[in-house]
Structures are given as structure tokens and as C-alpha cells.
PASEKE-703768 format. One record per residue (C-alpha): residue number from 1; x, y, z; chain; residue in three letters. Coordinates in Angstrom, 1 decimal. Layout:
REM PASEKE-703768
NODE     k       xx       yy       zz   c     r
NODE   NUM        X        Y        Z   A   ala
...
***
This chain:
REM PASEKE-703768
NODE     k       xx       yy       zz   c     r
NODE     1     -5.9     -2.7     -2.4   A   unk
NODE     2     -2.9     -1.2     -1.3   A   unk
NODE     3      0.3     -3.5     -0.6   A   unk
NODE     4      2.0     -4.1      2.4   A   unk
NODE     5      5.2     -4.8      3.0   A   unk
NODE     6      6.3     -7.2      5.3   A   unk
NODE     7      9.8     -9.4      5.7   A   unk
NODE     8     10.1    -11.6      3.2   A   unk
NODE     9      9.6    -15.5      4.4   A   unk
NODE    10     12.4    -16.9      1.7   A   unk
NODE    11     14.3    -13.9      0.7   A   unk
NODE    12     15.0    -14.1     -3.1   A   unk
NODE    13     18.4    -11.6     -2.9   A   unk
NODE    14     20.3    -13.7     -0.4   A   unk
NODE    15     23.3    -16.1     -2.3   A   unk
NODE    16     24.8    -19.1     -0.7   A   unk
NODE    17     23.5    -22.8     -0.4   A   unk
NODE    18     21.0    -22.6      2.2   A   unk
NODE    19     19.5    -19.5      1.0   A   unk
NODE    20     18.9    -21.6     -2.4   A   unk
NODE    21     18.1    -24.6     -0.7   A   unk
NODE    22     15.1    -22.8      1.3   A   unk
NODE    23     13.5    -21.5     -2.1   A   unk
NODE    24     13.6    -25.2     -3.5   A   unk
NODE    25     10.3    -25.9     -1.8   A   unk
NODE    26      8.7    -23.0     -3.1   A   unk
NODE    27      9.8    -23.7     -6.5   A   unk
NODE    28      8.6    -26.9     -6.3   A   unk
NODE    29      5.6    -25.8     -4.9   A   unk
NODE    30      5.0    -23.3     -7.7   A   unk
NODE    31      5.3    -26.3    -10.2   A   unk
NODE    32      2.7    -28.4     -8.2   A   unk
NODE    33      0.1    -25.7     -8.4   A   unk
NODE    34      0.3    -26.6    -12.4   A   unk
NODE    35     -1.1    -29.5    -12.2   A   unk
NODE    36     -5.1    -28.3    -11.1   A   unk
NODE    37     -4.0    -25.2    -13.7   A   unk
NODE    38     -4.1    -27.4    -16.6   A   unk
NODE    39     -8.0    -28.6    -16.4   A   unk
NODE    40     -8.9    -25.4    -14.9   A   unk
NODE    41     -7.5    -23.5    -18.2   A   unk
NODE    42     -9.4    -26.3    -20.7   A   unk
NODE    43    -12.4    -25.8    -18.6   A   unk
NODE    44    -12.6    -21.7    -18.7   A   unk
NODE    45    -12.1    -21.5    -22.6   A   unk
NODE    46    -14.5    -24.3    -22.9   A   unk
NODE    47    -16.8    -22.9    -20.6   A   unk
NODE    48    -16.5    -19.0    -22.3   A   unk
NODE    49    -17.1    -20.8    -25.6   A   unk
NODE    50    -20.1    -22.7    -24.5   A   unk
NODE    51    -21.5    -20.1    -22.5   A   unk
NODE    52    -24.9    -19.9    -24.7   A   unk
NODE    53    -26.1    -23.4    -23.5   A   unk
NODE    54    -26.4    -24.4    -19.9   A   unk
NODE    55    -22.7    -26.5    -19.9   A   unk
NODE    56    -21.2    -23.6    -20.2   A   unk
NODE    57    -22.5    -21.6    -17.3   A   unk
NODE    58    -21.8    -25.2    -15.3   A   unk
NODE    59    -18.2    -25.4    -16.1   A   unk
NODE    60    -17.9    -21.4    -15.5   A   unk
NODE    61    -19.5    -22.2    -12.1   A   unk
NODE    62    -16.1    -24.6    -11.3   A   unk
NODE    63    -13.9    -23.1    -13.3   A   unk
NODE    64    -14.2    -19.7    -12.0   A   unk
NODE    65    -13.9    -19.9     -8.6   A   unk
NODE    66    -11.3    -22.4     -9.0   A   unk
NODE    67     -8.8    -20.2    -10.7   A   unk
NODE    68     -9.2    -18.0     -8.2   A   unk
NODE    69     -8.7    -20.6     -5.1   A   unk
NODE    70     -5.2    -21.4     -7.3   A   unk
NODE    71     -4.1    -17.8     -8.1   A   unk
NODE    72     -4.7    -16.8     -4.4   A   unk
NODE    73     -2.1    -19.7     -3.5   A   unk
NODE    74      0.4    -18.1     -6.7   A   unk
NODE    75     -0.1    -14.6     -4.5   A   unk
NODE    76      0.3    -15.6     -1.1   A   unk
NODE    77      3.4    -17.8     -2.3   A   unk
NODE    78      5.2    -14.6     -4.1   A   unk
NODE    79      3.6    -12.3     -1.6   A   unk
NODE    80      6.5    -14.5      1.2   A   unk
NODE    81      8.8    -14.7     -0.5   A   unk
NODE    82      9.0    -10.8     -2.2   A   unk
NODE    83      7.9     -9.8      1.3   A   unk
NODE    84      4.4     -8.1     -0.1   A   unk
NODE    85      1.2     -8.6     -0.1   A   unk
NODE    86     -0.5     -9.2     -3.1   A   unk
NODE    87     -4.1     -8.2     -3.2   A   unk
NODE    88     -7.0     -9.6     -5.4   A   unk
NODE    89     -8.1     -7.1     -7.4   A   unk
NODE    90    -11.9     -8.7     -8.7   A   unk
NODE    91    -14.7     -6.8     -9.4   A   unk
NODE    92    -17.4     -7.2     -6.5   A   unk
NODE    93    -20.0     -9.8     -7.2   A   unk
NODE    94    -22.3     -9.9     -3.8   A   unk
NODE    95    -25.8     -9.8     -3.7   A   unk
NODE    96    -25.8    -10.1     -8.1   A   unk
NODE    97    -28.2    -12.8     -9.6   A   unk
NODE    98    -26.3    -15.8    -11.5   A   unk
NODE    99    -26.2    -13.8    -14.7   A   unk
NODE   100    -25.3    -11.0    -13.5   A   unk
NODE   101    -21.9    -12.7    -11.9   A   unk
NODE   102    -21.3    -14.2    -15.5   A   unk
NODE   103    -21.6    -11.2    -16.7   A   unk
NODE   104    -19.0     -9.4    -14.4   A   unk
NODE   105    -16.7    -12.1    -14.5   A   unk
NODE   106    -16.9    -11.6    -18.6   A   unk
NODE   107    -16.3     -8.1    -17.8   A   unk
NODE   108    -13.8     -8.0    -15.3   A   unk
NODE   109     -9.8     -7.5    -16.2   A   unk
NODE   110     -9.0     -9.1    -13.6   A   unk
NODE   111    -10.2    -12.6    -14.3   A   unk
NODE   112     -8.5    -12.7    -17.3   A   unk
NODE   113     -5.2    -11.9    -16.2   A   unk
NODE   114     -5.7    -14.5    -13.8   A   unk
NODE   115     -6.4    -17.0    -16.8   A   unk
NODE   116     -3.4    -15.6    -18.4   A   unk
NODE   117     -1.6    -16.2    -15.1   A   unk
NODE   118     -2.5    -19.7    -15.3   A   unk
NODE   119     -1.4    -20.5    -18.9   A   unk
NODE   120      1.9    -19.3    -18.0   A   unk
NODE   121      2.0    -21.5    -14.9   A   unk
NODE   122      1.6    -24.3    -17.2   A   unk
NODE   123      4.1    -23.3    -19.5   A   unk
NODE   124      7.0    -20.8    -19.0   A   unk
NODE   125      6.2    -20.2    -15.3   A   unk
NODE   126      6.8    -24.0    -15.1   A   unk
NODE   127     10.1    -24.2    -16.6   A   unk
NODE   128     11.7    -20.8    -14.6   A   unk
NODE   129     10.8    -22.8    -11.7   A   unk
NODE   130     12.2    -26.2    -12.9   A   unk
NODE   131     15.3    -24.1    -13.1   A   unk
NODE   132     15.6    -24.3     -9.3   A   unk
NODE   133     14.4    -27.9     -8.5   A   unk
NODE   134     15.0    -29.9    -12.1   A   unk
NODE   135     18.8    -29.1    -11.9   A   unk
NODE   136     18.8    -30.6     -7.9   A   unk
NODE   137     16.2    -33.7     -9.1   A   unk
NODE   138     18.8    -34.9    -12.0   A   unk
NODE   139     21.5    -34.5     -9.8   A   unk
NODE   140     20.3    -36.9     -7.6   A   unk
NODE   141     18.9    -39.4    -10.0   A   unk
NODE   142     22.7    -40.0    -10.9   A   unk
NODE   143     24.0    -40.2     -7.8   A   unk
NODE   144     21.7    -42.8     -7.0   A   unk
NODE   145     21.4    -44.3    -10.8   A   unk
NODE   146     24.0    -47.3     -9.9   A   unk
NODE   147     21.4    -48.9     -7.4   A   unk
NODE   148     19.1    -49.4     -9.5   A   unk
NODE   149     20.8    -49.5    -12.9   A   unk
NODE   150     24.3    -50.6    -13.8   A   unk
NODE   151     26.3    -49.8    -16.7   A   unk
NODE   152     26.7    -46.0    -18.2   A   unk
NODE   153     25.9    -44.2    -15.1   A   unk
NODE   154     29.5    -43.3    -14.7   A   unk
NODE   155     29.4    -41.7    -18.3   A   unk
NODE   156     26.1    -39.6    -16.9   A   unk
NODE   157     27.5    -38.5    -13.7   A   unk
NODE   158     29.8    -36.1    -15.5   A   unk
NODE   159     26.4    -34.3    -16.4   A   unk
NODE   160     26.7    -33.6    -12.9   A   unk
NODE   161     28.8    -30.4    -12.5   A   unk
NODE   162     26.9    -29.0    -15.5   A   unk
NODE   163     23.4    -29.2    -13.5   A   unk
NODE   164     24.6    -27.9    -10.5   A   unk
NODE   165     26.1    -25.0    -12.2   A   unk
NODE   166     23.3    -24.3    -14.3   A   unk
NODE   167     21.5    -24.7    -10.2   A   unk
NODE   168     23.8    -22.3     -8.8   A   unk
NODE   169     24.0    -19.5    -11.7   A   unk
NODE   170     20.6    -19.2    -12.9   A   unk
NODE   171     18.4    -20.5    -10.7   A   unk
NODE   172     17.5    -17.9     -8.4   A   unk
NODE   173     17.4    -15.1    -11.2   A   unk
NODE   174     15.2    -16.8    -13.2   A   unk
NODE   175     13.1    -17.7    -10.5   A   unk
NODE   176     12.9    -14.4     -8.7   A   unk
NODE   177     11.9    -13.6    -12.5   A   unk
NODE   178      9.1    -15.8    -12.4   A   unk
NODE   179      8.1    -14.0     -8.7   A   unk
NODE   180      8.6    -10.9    -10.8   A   unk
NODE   181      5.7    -12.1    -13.5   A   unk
NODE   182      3.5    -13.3    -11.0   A   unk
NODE   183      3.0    -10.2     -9.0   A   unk
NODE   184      2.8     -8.3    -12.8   A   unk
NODE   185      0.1    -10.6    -13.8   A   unk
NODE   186     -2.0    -11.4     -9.9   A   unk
NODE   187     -1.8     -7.8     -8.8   A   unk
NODE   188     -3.9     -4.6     -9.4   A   unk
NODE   189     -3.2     -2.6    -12.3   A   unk
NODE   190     -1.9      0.7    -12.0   A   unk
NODE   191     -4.9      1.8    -12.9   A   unk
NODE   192     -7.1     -0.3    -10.3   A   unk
NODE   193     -4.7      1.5     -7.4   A   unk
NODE   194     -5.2      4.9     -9.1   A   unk
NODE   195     -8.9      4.4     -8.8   A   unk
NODE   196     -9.0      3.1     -5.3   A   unk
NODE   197     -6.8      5.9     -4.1   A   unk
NODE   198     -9.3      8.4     -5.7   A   unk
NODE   199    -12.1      7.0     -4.2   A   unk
NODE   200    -10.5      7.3     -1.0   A   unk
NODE   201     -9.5     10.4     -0.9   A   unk
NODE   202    -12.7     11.7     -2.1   A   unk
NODE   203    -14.8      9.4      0.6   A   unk
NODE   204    -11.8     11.1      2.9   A   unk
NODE   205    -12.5     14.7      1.4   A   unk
NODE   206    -16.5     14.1      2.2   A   unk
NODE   207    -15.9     12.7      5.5   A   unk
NODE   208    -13.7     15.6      6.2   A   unk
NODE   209    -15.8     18.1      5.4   A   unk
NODE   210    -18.8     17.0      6.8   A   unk
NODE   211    -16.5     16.3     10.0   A   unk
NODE   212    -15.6     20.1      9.6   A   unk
NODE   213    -19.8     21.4      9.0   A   unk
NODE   214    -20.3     19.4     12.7   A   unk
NODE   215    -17.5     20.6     14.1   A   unk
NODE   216    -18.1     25.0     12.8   A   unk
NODE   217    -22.2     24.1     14.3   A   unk
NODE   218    -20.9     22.9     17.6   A   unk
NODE   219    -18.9     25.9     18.0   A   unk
NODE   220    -21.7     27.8     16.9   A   unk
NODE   221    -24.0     26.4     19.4   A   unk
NODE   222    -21.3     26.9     21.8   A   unk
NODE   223    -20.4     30.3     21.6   A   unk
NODE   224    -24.5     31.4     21.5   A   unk
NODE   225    -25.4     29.3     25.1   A   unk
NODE   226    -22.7     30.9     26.4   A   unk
NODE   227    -20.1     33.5     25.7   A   unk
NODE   228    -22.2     35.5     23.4   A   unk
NODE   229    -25.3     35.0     25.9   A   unk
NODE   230    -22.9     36.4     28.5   A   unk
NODE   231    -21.7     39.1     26.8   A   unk
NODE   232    -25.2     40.5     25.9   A   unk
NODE   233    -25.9     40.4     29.0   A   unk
NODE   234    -23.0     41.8     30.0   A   unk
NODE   235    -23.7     44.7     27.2   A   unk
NODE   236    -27.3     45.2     29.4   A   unk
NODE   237    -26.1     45.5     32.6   A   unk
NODE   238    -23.2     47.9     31.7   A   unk
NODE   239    -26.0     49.8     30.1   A   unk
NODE   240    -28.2     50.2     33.0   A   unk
NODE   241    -25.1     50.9     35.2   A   unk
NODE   242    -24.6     54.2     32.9   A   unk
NODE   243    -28.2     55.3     33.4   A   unk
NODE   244    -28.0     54.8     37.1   A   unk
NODE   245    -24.4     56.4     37.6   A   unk
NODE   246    -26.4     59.8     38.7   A   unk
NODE   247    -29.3     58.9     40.4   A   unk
NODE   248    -28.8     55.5     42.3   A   unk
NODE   249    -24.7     55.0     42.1   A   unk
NODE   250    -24.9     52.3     44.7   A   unk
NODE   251    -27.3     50.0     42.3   A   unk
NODE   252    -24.6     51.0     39.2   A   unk
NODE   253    -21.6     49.7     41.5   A   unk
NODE   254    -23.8     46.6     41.7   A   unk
NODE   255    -24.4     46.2     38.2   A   unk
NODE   256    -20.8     46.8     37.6   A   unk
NODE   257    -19.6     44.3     39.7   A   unk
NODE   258    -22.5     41.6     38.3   A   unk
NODE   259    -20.4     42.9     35.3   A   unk
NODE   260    -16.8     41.8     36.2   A   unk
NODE   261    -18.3     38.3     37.5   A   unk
NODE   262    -20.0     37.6     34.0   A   unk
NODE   263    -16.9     38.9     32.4   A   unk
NODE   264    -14.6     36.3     34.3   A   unk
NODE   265    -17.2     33.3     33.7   A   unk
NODE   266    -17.3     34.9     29.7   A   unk
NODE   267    -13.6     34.5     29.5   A   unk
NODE   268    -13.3     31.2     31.3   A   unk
NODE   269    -16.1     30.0     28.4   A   unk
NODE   270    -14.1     31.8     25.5   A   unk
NODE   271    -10.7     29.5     26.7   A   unk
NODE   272    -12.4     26.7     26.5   A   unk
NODE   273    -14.2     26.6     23.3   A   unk
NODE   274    -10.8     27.8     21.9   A   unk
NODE   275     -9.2     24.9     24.3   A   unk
NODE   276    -11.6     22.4     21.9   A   unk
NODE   277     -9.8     24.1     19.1   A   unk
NODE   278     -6.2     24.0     19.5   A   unk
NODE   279     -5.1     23.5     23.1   A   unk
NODE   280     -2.5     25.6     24.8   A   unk
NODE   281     -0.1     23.1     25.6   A   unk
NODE   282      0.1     21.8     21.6   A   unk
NODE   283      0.8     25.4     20.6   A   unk
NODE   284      2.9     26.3     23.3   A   unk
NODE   285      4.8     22.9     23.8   A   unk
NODE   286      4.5     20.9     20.6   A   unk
NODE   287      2.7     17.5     20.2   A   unk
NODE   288      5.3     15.9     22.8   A   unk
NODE   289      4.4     18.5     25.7   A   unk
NODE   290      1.0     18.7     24.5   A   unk
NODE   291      0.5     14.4     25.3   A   unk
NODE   292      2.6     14.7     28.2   A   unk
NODE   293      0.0     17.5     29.8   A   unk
NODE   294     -3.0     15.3     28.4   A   unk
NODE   295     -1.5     12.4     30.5   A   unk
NODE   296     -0.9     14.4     33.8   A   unk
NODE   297     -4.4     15.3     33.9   A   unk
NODE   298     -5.5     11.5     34.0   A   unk
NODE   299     -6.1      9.2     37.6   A   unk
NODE   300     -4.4      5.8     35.0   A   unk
NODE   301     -0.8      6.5     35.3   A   unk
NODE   302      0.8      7.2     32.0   A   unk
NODE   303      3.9      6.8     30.3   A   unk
NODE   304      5.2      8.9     27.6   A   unk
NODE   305      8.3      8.1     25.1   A   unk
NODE   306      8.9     10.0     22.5   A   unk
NODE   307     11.7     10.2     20.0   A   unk
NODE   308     11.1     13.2     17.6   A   unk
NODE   309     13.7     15.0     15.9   A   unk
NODE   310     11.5     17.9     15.0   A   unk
NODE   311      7.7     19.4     14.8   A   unk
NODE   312      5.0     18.0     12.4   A   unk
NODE   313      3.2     20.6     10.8   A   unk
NODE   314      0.4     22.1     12.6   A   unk
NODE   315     -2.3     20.8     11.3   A   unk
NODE   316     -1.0     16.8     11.4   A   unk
NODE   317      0.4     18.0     15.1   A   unk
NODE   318     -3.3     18.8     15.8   A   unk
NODE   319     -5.1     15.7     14.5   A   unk
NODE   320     -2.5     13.3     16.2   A   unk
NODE   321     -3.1     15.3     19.6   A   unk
NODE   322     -6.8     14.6     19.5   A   unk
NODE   323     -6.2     11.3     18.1   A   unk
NODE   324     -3.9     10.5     20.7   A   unk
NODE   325     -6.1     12.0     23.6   A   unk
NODE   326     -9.9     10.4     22.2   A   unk
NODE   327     -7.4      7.0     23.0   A   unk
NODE   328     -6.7      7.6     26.4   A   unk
NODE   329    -10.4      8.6     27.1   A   unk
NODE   330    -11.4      5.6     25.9   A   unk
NODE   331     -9.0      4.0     28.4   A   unk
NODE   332    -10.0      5.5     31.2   A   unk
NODE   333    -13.5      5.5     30.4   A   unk
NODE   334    -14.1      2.1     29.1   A   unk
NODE   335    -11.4     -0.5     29.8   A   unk
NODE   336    -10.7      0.2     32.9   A   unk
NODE   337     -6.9      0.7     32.7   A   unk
NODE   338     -4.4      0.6     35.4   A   unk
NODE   339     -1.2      1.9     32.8   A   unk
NODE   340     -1.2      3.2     30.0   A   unk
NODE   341      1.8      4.0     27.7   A   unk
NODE   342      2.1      6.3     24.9   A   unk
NODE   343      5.3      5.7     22.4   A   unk
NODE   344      5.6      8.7     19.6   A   unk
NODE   345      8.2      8.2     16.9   A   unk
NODE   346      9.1      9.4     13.6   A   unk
NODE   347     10.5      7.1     10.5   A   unk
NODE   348     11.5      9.3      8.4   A   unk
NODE   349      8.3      8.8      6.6   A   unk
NODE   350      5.5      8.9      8.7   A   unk
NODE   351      4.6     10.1     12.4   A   unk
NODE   352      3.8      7.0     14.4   A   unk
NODE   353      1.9      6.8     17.7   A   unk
NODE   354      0.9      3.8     19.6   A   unk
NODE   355     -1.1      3.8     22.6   A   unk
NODE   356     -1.3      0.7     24.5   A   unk
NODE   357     -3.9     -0.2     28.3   A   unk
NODE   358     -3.7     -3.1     30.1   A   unk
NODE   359     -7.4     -2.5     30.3   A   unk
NODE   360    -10.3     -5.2     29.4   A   unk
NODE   361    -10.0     -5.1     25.9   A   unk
NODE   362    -12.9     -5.8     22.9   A   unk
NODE   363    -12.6     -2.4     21.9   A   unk
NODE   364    -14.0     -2.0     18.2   A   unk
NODE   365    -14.4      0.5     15.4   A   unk
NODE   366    -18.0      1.2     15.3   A   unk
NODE   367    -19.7      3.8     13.6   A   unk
NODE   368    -20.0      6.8     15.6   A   unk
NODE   369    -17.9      5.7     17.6   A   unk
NODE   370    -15.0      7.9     19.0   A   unk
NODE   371    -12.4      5.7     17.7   A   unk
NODE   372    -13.8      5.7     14.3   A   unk
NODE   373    -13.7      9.9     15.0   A   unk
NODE   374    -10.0      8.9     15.2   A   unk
NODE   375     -9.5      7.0     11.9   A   unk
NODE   376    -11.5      9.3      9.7   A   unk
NODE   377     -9.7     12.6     10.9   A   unk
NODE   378     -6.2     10.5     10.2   A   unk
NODE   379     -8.0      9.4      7.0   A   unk
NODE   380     -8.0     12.8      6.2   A   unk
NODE   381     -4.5     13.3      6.2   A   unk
NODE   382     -4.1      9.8      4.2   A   unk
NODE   383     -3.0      8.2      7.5   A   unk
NODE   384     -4.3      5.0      9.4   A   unk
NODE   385     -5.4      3.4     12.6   A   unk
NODE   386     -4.8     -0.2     13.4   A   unk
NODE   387     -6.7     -1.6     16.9   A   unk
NODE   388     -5.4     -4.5     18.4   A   unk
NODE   389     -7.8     -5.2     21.0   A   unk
NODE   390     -8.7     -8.9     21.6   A   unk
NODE   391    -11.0     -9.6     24.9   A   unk
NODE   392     -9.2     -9.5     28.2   A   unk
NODE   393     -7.0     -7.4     26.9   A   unk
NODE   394     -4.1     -5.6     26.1   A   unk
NODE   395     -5.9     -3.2     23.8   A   unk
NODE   396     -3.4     -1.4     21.6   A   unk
NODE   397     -3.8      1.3     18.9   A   unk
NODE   398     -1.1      2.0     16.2   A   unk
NODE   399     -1.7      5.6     14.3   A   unk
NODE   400      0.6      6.6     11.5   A   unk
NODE   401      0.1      9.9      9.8   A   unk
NODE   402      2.8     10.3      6.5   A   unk
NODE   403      4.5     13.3      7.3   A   unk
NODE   404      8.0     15.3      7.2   A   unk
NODE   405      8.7     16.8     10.4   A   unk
NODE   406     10.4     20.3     10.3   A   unk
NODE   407     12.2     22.8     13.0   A   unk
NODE   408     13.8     20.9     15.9   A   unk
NODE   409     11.7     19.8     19.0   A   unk
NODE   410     11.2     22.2     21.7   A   unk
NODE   411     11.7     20.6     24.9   A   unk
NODE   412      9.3     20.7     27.3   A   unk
NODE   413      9.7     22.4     30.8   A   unk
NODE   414      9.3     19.0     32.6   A   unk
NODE   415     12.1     17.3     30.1   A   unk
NODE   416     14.4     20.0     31.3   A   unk
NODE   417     14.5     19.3     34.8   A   unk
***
């Protein structure tokens, strides 16, 4: 339910002739949308009132569905032109028996504001639009008055400069009012985006942790197979070495050295269950070095461009590290990519990543899956993945992780040279 911005299709805050001109449609458009308002609105409150007898769940049945097929064309018409989108905000109905819909339509805010919506449409919505196609249509009923009427046109063209001022000064405000009211009236409340965000979060927070419990039981199992395996057995053979020091020194030397070669392969085990954790390269090089490293240990060739004035903090660096490296795997592993390219920016807002293959393609976000890994650890950190992936390719994957980044980027060795 949350909006997205996007570049407005008729910008409202633009002046001049052919800015105005271009929102003349829409106006007009607006005003057309009136006309299935009007029965729709006479059916709804007769329907409501009737609702007892069997007509009134009939013309609900229409009615219903109908204002919501006209409000989704209000929406997507301001959504252009304001350059957001504006999401429905109904109360679910799927899978509910016939009453039961009624009965959440009856109960949901949402439909009535969109019955609200409509009476305005029909009334002052309608005029703050005529303000912007009216003024244009009377203008040009004058100038074309004298062939088809003759007498006191002259004495109704001097109406003329008045309409086109009233065009040029109020029009636009008083439509971009009217925008204004729509998106007040169409959109979620304040409240709905309040409870959608909490819900979220605490699917997020649940997902999280439970991400967390697998994650401390995997480290678990790995440090019992094997460094802890190897260092009790490490503990036995430096035990038996000490009883043997006096009376068979050659079989001690032997134990020791057994020892040393379980202590190695102990160590070599500890580095990488602590690699799983927080790799080297991120700590020691940032989230720049650390991609870079991740991409010189691949066969795909990889290109890295980054453009970060600073670090994120540890933990974001951390998830958008893994993020960035489950991406390539998949890649290499499953498209079958001969380049890859990895772009890491910062807009002042929110660290962005995109990863892009020229692989096969039809990559989705299944459960279980390793990209869906991805999107609930940036979920976590109220970010986002969007997967572009259609078949035959390219497959591309945008992750953005709100964030401010803090000390300035430490360049890595290979950037230096």
C-alpha cells in the first residue's frame, strides 16, 4: 500500500500554453467519468437502503464493483498526472460467501469514501474541472457562433478575453485542487499505511528472527562436526603425548605432530565458519572491496562500479554483501552467464545495488528460495528487491536498503593502482 513515485505524465506545476493545453484532456476526461458516476451513486444508496430484500443485494452486486472500476480510473488519472501511485486501499473479500462480502463492503471505510469520491465527481469535482475545459469550449463556440448564427455574436465575443483569463489564472489551481481531493478521498488513510507498516515490520521482525534461530543452529552444527570435534581430539592426543614423554618419546613426537596437523585443519575450519559470518574482505575493505573480491573469485567476468561517498553501517554493509553475492551465485549457477555487472550507488537516501547477467533468465522469487533469502534479510532492514527477469534473458536485480552512509570510503588496494 505504499506509494510510488514516478514522473508525472502531465505535470500540474509547469505554466505556459502547452503545459495547460496537455491537462485539457485530462480535465475533460475527469468530467466524462461523471457521467456512469451519477447512476452508480443512485444505485449504491438505493441498494444500502434496500438491502433487506433481494433488490438490494442485486443492485449492490453492480453497484459495488462498479464504483470501484470508476474510482480506479479517478486514481490512475491523478496517480499521472501528480506522478504517484495511488493504491486501493479495500478490505480483502476472497474466498468470503455472498453475505459475508456485503457485509465487508458495509464495513469497510474504504468503500465509502469511494462513494463520497463519487458524489463529489458529480458535483464540485465537476465544476474544478470545467474550470480547465468550459472556459476553452465557450471560447470556441463564439469564434465559430457567426456560422451558424448571425446577429449578436459580435456583442458575445467580448466574453472572450474574460474566459480565457478566467482559463489562464485559475484553471490549473483549481484543477491541481481537484487532483489534490482525489488522492485525499481514493487513497489509504493515514491510518491504513500505519497498519500496513506495522504488519510489516513485525512479519519482518518474525522472519528475522527466525532467519537469526537457523542461522545460530547452523553455526552450532558447524562448530560441533568440526572445530570442536578437532579440538577434543586435539585435547586427547596432547594428553597421551604427556604420558608418553618418558617412556616412549618417539610415539609422543608423533602424537604431537598429529597435533599441529589437526590444529592447522582446526584453524582453517574456525576461518571459515567466521568467513560465513562477516568475511574478511567486508571488514577489512568495505562493501566496495568486499564485492570486488567476491567477483574475482568467479569464472563469469564481472564488472564492478561503484560510486560511494562513504561506508554504510556495518550491519546494512553486511546484508547488502550477502545480498549482493547470493545474486552472483545464482548467476553463475543457474543462468549461465557470460558478464555480469554490479553498479553500487548511494542517493542520499538509500544504498542501491543492481546486479545485472546476460544469462537465460525466468528467474523467480520462490519460497526457499535463495533470492527470497535476499528479500527477507533486506526486509529486515525495511529495504527491497525488485527482479527483472523475463525468459531469455537479461535477468536484473535492483536492491535498495534506506540508509545514511558515514566515514569516507576506504579505497581498495586494487583502486589504488
Amino acid at each position: 500500500m505504499r506509494t510510488v513515485e514516478n514522473p508525472p505524465l502531465w505535470p500540474v506545476d509547469r505554466t505556459g500554453v502547452e503545459a495547460r493545453l496537455r491537462l485539457v484532456p485530462a480535465a475533460a476526461a475527469q468530467m466524462g467519468l461523471a457521467i456512469p458516476a451519477i447512476p452508480l451513486v443512485v444505485l449504491t444508496v438505493v441498494g444500502w437502503a434496500t438491502t433487506p430484500i433481494a433488490v438490494g443485494l442485486a443492485l449492490l452486486a453492480v453497484a459495488v464493483p462498479g464504483t470501484r472500476l470508476v474510482t480506479n480510473g479517478y486514481r490512475s488519472l491523478a496517480g499521472s498526472l501528480l506522478g504517484e501511485q495511488i493504491p486501493e486501499a479495500y478490505q480483502p473479500t476472497n474466498g468470503l460467501p455472498p453475505l459475508s462480502i456485503v457485509w465487508t463492503w458495509l464495513r469497510d471505510p474504504a468503500r465509502w469514501r469511494d462513494l463520497a469520491h463519487l458524489a463529489f465527481s458529480i458535483t464540485g469535482g465537476f465544476v474544478m474541472s470545467g474550470f480547465l475545459v468550459l472556459p476553452l469550449a465557450a471560447v470556441l463556440t463564439y469564434v465559430t457562433m457567426p456560422l451558424w448564427l448571425d446577429g449578436a455574436w459580435m456583442l458575445m465575443m467580448l466574453l472572450v478575453p474574460a474566459w480565457l483569463a478566467v482559463w489562464w489564472l485559475a484553471g490549473v489551481p483549481v484543477f491541481a485542487a481537484r487532483l489534490r481531493v482525489d488522492k485525499a478521498l481514493l487513497g489509504p488513510l493515514t491510518s491504513d499505511v500505519l497498519r500496513e507498516r506495522v504488519e510489516e515490520v513485525t512479519t519482518s521482525r518474525d522472519e528475522t528472527v527466525d532467519h537469526s534461530t537457523a542461522e545460530l543452529r547452523r553455526l552450532e552444527r558447524d562448530l560441533h562436526d568440526g572445530p570442536q570435534a578437532q579440538l577434543a581430539s586435539l585435547g586427547m592426543s596432547i594428553g597421551l603425548a604427556e604420558q608418553l614423554m618418558r617412556t616412549d618419546p618417539e610415539q609422543a613426537a608423533r602424537l604431537l605432530a598429529e597435533a599441529k596437523a589437526v590444529t592447522v585443519t582446526a584453524l582453517d575450519d574456525l576461518r571459515s565458519v567466521v568467513r560465513g559470518i562477516h568475511p574478511p574482505a567486508l571488514a577489512d575493505r568495505g562493501l566496495v572491496g568486499g564485492v570486488e573480491a567476491l567477483a574475482m573469485q568467479l569464472a563469469v567476468p564481472v564488472t564492478v562500479a561503484a560510486d560511494l561517498p562513504g561506508r554504510p553501517p556495518a550491519p546494512v554493509e553486511a546484508a547488502a554483501y550477502f545480498a549482493v553475492a547470493e545474486c552472483l551465485a545464482n548467476a553463475v549457477k543457474h543462468a549461465n552467464a557470460n558478464r555480469i555487472t554490479v553498479a553500487l550507488s548511494h542517493d542520499g537516501r538509500a544504498l542501491q545495488l543492481v546486479v545485472r547477467d546476460d544469462g537465460r533468465g525466468g528467474a523467480t522469487i520462490t519460497p526457499g528460495s535463495g533470492l527470497e533469502g535476499v528479500s527477507r534479510r533486506l526486509r529486515a532492514f525495511d529495504g527491497s528487491m525488485d527482479l527483472d527477469s523475463p525468459h531469455g534473458g537479461p535477468t536484473t536485480e535492483r536492491l535498495e536498503i534506506p540508509c545514511a552512509l558515514s566515514s569516507p570510503r576506504t579505497m581498495p588496494s586494487s583502486a589504488r593502482d
